[in-house]
N, C-alpha and C positions, 0 to 999 in steps of 0.2 A: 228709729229708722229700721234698717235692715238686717236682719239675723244671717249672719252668712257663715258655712261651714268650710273649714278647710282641710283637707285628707291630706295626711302625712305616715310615712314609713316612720318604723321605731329610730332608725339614724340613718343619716347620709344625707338629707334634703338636704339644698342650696339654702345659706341662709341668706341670702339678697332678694331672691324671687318667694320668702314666705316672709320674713321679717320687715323689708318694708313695703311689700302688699299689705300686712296686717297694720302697719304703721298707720299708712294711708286710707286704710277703711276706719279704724278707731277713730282720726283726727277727722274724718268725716262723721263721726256719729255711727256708724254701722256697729253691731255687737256682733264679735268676733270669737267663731266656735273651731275648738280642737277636736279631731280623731285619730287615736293612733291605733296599732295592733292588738296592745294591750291594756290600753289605757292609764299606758305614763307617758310622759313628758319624751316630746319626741327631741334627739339631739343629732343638729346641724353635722355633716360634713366637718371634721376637726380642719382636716387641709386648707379649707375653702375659707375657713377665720381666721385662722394663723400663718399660714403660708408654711409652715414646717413639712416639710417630706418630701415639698414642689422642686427640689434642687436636686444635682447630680451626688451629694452628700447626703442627703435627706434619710441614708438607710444607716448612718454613723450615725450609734446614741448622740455624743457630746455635738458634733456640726450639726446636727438636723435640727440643734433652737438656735443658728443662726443663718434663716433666712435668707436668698436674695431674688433670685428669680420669683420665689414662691411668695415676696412683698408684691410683686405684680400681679400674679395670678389670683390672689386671691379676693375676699373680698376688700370693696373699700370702706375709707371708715365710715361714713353714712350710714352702710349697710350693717354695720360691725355693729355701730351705737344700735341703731333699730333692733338688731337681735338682742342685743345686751337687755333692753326694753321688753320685749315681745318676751323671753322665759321668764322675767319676773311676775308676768301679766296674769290673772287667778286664773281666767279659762285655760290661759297656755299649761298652766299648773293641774289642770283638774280636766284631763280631756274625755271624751268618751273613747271607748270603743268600738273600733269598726262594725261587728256584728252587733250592736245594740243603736246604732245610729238610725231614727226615723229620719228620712229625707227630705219627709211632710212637713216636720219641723224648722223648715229655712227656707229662706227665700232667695240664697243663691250660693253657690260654689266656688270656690277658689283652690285648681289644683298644680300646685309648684311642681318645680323639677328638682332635679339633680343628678349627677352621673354616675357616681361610682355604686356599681354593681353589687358589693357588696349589701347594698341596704337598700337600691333601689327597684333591683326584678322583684321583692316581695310585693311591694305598692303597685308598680305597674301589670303584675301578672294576678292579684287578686282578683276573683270574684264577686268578691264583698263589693267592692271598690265598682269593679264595672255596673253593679245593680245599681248603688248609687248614683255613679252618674247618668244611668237611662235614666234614672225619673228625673231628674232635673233637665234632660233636654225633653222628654219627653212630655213635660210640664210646661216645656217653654218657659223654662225659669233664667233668668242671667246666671250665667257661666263663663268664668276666667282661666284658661291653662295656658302656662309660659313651660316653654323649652319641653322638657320631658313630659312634665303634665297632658302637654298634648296627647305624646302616644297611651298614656293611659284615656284620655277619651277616645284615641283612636280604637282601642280595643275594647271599647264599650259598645254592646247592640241592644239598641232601639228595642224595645217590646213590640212596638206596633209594631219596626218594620222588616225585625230581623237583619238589619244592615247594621255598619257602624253608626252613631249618632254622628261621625264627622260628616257623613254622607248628604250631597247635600247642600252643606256649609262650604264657606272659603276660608281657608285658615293660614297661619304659617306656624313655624315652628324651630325648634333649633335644625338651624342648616347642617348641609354637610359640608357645608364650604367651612361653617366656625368650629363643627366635630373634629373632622380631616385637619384642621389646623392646631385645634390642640392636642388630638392624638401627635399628630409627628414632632409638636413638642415636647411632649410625655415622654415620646421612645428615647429622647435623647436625655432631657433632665432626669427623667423617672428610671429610667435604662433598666433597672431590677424587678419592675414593675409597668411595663412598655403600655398595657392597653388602662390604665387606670382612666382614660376620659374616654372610653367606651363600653359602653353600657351591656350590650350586646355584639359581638363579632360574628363576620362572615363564617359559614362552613364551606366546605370542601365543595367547588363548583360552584361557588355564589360570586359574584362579581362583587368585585369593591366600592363598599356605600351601601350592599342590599341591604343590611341591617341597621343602616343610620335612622335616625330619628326623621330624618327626612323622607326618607322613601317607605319606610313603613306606615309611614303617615299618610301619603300619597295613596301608597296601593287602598287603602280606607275609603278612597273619596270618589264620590261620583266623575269628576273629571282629572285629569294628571295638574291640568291649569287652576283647578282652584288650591293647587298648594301655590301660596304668594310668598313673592321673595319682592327685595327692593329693587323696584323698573331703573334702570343703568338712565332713564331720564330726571330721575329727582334730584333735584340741586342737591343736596346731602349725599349723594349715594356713598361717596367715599369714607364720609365719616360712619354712616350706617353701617357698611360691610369692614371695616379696616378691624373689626374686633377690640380694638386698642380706644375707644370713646363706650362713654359713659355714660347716659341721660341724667338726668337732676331734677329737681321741682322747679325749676327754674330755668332749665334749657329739656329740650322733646327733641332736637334738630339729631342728636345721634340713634334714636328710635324708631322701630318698626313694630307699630302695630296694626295687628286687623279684626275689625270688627264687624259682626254679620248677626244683623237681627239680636237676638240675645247673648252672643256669645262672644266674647274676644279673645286674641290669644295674642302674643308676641314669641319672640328668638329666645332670648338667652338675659341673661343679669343687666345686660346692660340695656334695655329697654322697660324695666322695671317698672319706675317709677311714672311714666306717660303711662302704662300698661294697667296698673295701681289705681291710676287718677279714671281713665277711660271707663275702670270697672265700677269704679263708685260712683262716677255720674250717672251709666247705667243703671244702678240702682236707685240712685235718687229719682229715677224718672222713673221707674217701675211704683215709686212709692207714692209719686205725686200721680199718678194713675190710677192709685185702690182705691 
């Protein structure tokens, strides 16, 4: 089937949005390739698997390995096993390196998120990275970004056309409604640590949200309306936006994706696994096409 490459930072990705995306392309047959900076083994967000830190304790050595707010926040255990899976896996073990990656050599892209700053402005501010993904849109190859991933296509331009490659496209991406929501839960659990679920922050005269992954994503796009969120009309919309559901391989009704021509993208963790499924159908239909 499908050779597909996935771009990762040396640490901080979300392991829900790379772990069981990779799950679900393997179990479909797709051979699944690593990138990281240096060409080790990229490692997950500690927070985001253990929930340790996520609590208003979290900065006490001894309370911070007991957990409770941060059993919420983090990942679940679906997500938890798949990663457990995915670094034993030999590609995840043996990645390339970002500046040795031919593009030419895959036939689709898969780029995750995650938030914390510390590990994630190196992925999304690369150049490496941004060339990457111009030739796969520019190729008209399928392409996958959930949540952050996005703004790293967003700040990818086009060879032909000098634009962002979102340009164009309809997309969505992590809201500011689910950012803003877990920042002002950060400022209270985290308190020592207030903006750990913002990636980038407003400056001085920027109105609040200029920097969310939502509006940076936007300013990218041919129209403000092709950033899509969920229409207040879909029987779901509650469970969609309440941040607090899940999707499954077996329930979609909490997810929001959208897909345009070759590329798709969703929110946040919790649209995953529709997200996951939608990308490898598109490639299966790219393959029954060659």
């Amino acid at each position: 089937m499908a050779r597909v490459l996935v771009l990762l930072p040396a640490r901080d990705f979300d392991p829900s949005e790379a772990a069981v995306s990779w799950r679900v392309l393997a179990s479909a047959g797709h051979a699944v390739h690593f990138a990281t900076p240096d060409g080790r083994p990229a490692v997950a967000d500690d927070m985001m698997l253990t929930g340790r830190g996520l609590d208003p304790w979290g900065a006490i050595p001894l309370l911070r390995n007991l957990p409770l707010i941060g059993l919420l926040m983090r990942a679940n255990r679906d997500a938890r096993e798949a990663y457990a899976e995915m670094i034993a896996d030999q590609n995840y073990l043996a990645p390339q390196r970002w500046d040795a990656v031919d593009p030419a050599n895959y036939d689709g892209l898969l780029l995750p998120g995650g938030h914390r700053a510390r590990g994630m402005r190196d992925y999304l501010e690369s150049e490496i990275l941004h060339d990457i993904v111009a030739h796969f849109f520019d190729e008209e190859k399928p392409v996958a970004a959930i949540c952050h991933g996005v703004l790293l296509a967003a700040r990818s331009r086009s060879k032909r056309t000098g634009h962002s490659v979102l340009r164009g496209y309809q997309t969505t991406a992590l809201t500011w409604a689910f950012e803003n929501s877990a920042w002002s839960v950060g400022r209270i659990t985290r308190f020592w640590d207030p903006d750990y679920y913002r990636t980038y922050l407003e400056q001085s005269g920027q109105p609040k949200g200029f920097m969310s992954v939502q509006q940076e994503v936007t300013r990218a796009l041919a129209r403000p309306e092709d950033f899509r969120d969920v229409p207040r009309t879909d029987p779901h919309f509650r469970r969609k936006t309440s941040g607090l559901q899940r999707d499954s391989n077996d329930n979609a009704t909490p997810a929001f994706v959208v897909r345009d021509r070759n590329y798709v993208s969703a929110r946040w963790p919790g649209d995953v696994h529709t997200f996951a499924n939608t990308f490898a159908g598109m490639l299966k239909q790219q393959h029954r096409a060659a």
